[in-house]
Structures are given as structure tokens and as C-alpha cells.
Wavefront OBJ file of the C-alpha trace (Angstrom):
o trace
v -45.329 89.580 135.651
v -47.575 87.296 137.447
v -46.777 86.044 140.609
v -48.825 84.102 143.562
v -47.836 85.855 146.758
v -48.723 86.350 150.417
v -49.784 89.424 152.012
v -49.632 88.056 155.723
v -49.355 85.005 157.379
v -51.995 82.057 157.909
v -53.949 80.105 155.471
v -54.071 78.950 152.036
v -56.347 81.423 151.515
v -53.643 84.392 151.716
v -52.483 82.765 148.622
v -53.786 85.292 145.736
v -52.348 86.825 142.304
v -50.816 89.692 141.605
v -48.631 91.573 139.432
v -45.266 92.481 140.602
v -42.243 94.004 138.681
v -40.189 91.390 136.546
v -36.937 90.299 138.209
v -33.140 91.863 137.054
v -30.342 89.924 136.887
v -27.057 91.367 139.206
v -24.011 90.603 137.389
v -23.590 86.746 138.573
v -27.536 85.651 138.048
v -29.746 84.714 135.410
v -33.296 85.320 135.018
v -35.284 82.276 134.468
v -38.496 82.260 132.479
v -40.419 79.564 134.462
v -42.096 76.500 133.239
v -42.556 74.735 136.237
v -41.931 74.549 140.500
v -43.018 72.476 143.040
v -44.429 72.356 146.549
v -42.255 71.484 149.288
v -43.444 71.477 152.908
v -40.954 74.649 153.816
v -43.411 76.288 151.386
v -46.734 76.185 153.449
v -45.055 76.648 157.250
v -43.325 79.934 155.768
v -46.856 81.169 154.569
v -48.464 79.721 158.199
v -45.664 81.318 159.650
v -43.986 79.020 161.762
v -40.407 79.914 160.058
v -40.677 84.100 160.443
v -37.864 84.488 163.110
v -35.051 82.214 160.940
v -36.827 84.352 157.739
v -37.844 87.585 159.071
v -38.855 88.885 155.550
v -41.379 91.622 154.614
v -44.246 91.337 152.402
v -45.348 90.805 149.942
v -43.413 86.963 149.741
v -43.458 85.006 146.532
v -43.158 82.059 148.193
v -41.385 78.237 146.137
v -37.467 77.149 145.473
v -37.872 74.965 142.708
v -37.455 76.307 139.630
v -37.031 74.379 136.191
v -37.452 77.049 133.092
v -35.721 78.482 130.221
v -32.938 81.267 130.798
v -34.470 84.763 129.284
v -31.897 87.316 129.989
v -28.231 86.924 131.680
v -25.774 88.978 133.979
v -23.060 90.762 132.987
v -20.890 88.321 134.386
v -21.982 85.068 133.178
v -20.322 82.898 130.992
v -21.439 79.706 131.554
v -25.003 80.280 130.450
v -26.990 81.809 127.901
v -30.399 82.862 126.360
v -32.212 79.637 125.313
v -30.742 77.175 127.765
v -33.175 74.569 129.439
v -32.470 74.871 133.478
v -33.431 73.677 136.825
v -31.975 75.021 140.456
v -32.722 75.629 143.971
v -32.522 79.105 143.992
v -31.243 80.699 147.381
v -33.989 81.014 149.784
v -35.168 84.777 149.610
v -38.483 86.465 149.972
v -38.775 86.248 145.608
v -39.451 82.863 145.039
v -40.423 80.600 141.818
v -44.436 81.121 142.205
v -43.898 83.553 139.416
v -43.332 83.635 135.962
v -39.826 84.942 136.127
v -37.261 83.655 138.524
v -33.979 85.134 139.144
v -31.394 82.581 140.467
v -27.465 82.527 140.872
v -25.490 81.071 138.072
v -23.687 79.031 140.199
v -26.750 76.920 141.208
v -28.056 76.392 137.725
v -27.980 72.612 136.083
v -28.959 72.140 132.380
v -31.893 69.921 131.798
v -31.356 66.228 130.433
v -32.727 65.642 127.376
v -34.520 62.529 128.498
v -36.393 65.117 131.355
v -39.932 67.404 131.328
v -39.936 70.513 133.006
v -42.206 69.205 135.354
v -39.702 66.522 135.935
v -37.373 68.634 136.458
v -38.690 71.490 138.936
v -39.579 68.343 141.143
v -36.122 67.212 141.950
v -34.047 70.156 143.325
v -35.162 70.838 146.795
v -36.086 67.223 147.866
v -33.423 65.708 145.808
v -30.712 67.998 147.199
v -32.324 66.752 150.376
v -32.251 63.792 149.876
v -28.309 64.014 148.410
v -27.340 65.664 151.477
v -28.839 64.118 153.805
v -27.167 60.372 153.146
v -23.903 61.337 151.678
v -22.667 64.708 152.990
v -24.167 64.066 156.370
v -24.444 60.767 156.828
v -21.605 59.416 154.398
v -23.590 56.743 153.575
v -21.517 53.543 151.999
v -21.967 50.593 148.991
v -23.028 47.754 151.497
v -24.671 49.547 154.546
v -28.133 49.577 155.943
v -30.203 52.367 155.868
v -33.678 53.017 156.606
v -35.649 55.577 154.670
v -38.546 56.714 156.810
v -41.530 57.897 154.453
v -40.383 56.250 151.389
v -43.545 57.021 149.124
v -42.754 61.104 149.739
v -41.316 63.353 147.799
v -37.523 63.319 149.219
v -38.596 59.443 150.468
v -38.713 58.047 146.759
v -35.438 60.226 145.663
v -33.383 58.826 148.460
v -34.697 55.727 147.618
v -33.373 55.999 143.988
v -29.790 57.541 145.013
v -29.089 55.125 148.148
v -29.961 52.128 145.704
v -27.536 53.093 142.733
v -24.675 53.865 145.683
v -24.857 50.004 146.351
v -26.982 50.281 149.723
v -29.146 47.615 151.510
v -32.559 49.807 151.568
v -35.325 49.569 153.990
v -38.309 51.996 153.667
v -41.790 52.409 155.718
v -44.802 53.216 153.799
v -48.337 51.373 153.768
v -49.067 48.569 152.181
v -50.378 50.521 148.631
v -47.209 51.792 147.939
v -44.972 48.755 148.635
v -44.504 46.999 144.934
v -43.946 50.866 144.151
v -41.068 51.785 146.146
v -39.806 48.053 145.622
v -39.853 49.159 141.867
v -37.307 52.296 143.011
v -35.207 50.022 144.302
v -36.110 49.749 148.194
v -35.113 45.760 149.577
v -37.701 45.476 152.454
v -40.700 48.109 152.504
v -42.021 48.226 156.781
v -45.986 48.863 156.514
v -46.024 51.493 159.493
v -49.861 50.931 159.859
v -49.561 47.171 160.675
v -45.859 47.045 161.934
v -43.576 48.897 164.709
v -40.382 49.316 162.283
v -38.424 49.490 165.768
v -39.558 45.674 166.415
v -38.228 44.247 163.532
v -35.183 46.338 162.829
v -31.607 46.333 164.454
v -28.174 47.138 163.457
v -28.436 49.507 161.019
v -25.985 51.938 160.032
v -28.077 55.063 158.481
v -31.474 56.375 159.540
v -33.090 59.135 157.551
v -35.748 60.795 159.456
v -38.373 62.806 157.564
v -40.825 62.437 160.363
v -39.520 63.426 163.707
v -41.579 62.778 167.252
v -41.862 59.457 168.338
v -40.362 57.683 165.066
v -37.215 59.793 165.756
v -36.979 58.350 169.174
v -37.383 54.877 168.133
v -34.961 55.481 165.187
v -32.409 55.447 167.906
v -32.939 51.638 168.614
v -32.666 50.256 165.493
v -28.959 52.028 164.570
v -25.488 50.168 165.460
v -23.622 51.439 168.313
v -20.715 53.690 168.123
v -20.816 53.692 164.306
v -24.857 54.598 163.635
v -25.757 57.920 162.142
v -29.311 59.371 162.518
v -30.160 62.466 160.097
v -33.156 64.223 160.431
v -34.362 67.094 158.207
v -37.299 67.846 160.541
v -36.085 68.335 164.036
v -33.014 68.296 166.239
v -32.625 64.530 168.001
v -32.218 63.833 171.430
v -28.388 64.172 172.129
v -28.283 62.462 175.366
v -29.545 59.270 173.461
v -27.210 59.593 170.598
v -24.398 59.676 173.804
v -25.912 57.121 175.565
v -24.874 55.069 172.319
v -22.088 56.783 171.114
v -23.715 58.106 167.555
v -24.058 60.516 165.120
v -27.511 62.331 165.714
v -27.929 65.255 163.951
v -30.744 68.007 162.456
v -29.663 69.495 158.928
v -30.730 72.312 156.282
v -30.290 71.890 153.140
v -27.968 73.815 150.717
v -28.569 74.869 147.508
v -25.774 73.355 145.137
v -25.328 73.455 142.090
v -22.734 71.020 141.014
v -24.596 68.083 143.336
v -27.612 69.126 140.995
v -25.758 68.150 137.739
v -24.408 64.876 139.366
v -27.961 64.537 139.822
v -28.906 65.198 136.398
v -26.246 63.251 135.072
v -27.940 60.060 137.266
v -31.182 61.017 135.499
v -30.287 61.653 131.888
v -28.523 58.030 132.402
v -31.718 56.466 133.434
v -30.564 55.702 137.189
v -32.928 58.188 139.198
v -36.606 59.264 138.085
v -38.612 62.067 138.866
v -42.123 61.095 140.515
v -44.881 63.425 140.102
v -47.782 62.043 141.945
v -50.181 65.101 140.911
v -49.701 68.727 138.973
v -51.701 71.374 139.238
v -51.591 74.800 137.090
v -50.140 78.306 137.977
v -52.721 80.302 139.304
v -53.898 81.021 143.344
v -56.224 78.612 143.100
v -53.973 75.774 141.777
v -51.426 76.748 144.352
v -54.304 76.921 146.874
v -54.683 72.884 146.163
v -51.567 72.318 145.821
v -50.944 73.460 149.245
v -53.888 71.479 150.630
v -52.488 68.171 148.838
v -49.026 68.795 150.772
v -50.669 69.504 153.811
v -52.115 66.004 153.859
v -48.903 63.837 153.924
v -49.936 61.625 152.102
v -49.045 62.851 148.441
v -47.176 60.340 146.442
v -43.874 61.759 145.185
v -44.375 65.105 144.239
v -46.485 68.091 143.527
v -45.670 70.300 140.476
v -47.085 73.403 139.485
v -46.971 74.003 135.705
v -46.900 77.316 134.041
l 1 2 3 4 5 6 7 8 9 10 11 12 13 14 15 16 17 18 19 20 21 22 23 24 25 26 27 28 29 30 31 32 33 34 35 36 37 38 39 40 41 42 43 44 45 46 47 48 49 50 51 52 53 54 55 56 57 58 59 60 61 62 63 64 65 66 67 68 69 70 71 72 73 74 75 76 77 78 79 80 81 82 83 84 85 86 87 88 89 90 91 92 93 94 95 96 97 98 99 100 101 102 103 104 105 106 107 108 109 110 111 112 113 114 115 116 117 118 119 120 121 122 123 124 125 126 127 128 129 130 131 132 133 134 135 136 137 138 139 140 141 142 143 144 145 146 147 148 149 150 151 152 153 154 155 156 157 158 159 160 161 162 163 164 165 166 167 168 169 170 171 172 173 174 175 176 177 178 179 180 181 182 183 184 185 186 187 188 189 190 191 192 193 194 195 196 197 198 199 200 201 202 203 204 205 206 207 208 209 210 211 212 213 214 215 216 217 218 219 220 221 222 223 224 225 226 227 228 229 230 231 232 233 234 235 236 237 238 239 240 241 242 243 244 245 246 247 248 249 250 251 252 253 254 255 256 257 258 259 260 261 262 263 264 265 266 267 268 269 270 271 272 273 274 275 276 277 278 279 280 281 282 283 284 285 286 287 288 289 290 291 292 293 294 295 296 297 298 299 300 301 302 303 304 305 306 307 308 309 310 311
């Protein structure tokens, strides 16, 4: 089959074709024939190499854990599934990701498809939306009536948690510039902060959730604007600063995500029902070269929702 792998680390230009042998299900997996993934920021520092000692793999590495496909061949053991069935997961993170045309993930993690949803839809929602998921109910047990701020709102986990900390029945507050505000307003955020124009920590106070997707300095101010003794920071991008979180009695805490299958069919069932939407802000097709933009797109920051790959 076709896969886009890396030989080494560094650049997008380590991103090339090549043909490697089609995956085999163990007893408890499925192969997926894929249709579509997505980029997600893990995807790019693994191939610059900033994650090799937590993922000491060798190569080559397909990298990409998003996959939304049809199932082509089953496991011995699984009864849940079968040939035919429209499917989207985070697989487990391993060195054979979904930048190929087959995809082997565990049965477990699998969610059917809505009706109502694309492919492309579809491989755009596990990793950031299990993010996203995690991140404000697991972790930060986020509650109908609470306050939470949703730093990058116009990203690709910003505009899911958006969506899901709306239809739980929170007060939503996002930061984005001034382009995207009617946007995110349209997903359901109450007061969009344009970070260009306006320190979010000088207008903000008492909150109960902050979820940081940006780390550094916002992360510090983050701790300002939360409620004492009850507050709960969450970042997915770097561990906060413990002695603040003491010096006001807080949650603080880093996290890494999960793959889960179950929270991805509550997830579907939210989207089949018209409650959350995917948001693609640009696609690009399989092939080195589409990856190779792809890549560059994410790299920016400034992508609007997310970045698909279609096969």
C-alpha cells in the first residue's frame, strides 16, 4: 500500500511516499481502508523530533491518528464490527499511523459514522475532539452554569470545545482576532476576547475553567483570571506552574489525551443530532506533497478549524 512516511527526523521535506506492506489485523483489531485523516500538531513535532524520548520508535514512521474509513477485513475476535461499516477512531499512538491507505486500529476505539457526517468530517474530530472532551469534563469536570475560557477558539480543538462546553449549559468565553469573532459566536461562544487588541487577563476574573492550548505567558496569566480554591486550569501543551496553582489553592494540571472509544460515539451521537459540527478550514489530498502543505498550514497557527487529508 501507499503510505507517506519519515525516514529521519527534521523537516517537511522528510515527508515522501512509499510502499510498505498492508497492515494485519491481531485478533481484537480491524483494518481500516482509509478515506480520510487529519493533521494535528503532535504530527509535525514527532517528525521534527521534539517527542523521540516519550516515542522512541524506529523508522520508517507513518506518522497521523485520525482515521475515518471503511472497515476491509476484521480479527478473529471481533464481533462488534464488520466488512462494510463506515468508521472513525483515534487509533493508539504507534509508529503505523493513518498517512496510509490502510489503517489498523483496535476495535474497542472504533465509532460508526453518522449518517448526517463526510469522511472528511469525520477524520477531523477524533484527536482534537477527544481533546477537547477530556480536557473540560474528565479533567476539569466542567458544569451547566460555569465559566470557562477557551484559549484559541478558532483552532482545531478551540472550535470543538467550543461546541461541547456550549451544549453542557456553560457560560463560554473564547480569544481569537477580530475575523473570527461572529464565527465562533455562531458555535456558540458568549464573549469572543480579540487577543491582538485586548489582555484577556484585564478583563477577566472569577472564572471557574481555563483551557490552555497555548502555554508560556497566556498560561501564567490564566492563573489570574480563575476563582480561588475552586478554579481548574488544564493545559494540553505544558505542565503549569504548581507553586501558583498553591499560592491559590487550584487545580493546575498538564494532560494527554486518551484514545476512547465510547467518548467518540457520545460524540457522534452529539453530531448525528446536529449539536456539534466538524470544521474543516482547508483539505488537501493524500500524497507527500499534500501532506508537505498540510504540515506547513499547521505549522502556521493560524488554520481555522481543521486540516484534512483526503484519500
Amino acid at each position: 500500500m501507499k503510505a507517506v512516511v519519515i525516514e529521519n527526523y527534521g523537516g517537511k521535506e522528510e515527508l515522501k511516499e512509499a510502499e510498505v506492506a498492508n497492515p494485519k489485523p491481531e485478533a481484537n483489531q480491524v483494518v481500516v481502508e482509509m478515506k480520510a485523516t487529519s493533521i494535528n500538531p503532535i504530527d509535525w513535532k514527532l517528525r521534527e523530533g521534539y517527542l523521540k524520548q516519550m516515542m522512541d520508535w524506529p523508522f520508517p514512521i507513518i506518522l497521523g491518528w485520525d482515521a475515518a474509513g471503511v472497515i476491509s477485513e476484521v480479527g478473529a475476535d471481533v464481533t462488534d464490527w464488520k466488512v462494510g461499516d463506515k468508521v472513525f477512531a483515534r487509533p493508539e499512538t504507534t509508529r503505523f499511523g493513518t498517512y496510509a491507505e490502510y489503517a489498523l486500529v483496535d476495535a474497542p476505539l472504533l465509532a460508526k459514522i453518522p449518517d448526517n457526517v463526510s469522511f472528511d468530517e469525520a477524520a477531523s474530530i477524533p484527536l482534537a475532539g477527544l481533546t477537547a472532551w477530556q480536557a473540560l469534563f474528565d479533567h476539569a469536570n466542567l458544569q451547566a452554569g460555569e465559566k470557562v475560557l477557551i484559549h484559541a477558539g478558532a483552532g482545531g480543538v478551540g472550535t470543538l470545545a467550543i461546541q461541547l462546553a456550549k451544549n453542557a449549559g456553560a457560560h463560554v468565553i473564547t480569544t481569537a482576532s477580530e475575523k473570527n469573532a461572529a464565527f465562533l459566536k455562531e458555535l456558540g461562544a458568549d464573549e469572543v476576547i480579540d487577543y491582538k487588541t485586548t489582555n484577556f487577563a484585564d478583563v477577566l476574573t472569577d472564572l471557574d475553567v481555563v483551557f490552555d492550548t497555548m502555554g508560556g505567558d497566556i498560561q501564567k496569566d490564566s492563573f489570574k483570571v480563575l476563582k480561588e480554591n475552586t478554579g481548574r486550569l488544564i493545559s494540553i501543551v505544558a505542565e503549569p506552574d504548581q507553586e501558583l496553582a498553591k499560592s491559590k489553592n487550584i487545580v493546575a494540571k498538564s494532560i494527554w489525551l486518551e484514545p476512547n472509544g465510547e467518548q467518540l460515539k457520545a460524540f457522534a451521537d452529539l453530531m448525528a443530532a446536529g449539536k456539534v459540527k466538524a470544521i474543516i478550514g482547508a483539505t488537501f489530498p493524500f500524497s507527500a506533497q499534500g501532506v508537505y502543505d498540510a504540515h506547513a498550514l499547521s505549522e502556521t497557527h493560524h488554520a481555522k478549524g481543521k486540516i484534512v487529508i483526503s484519500f
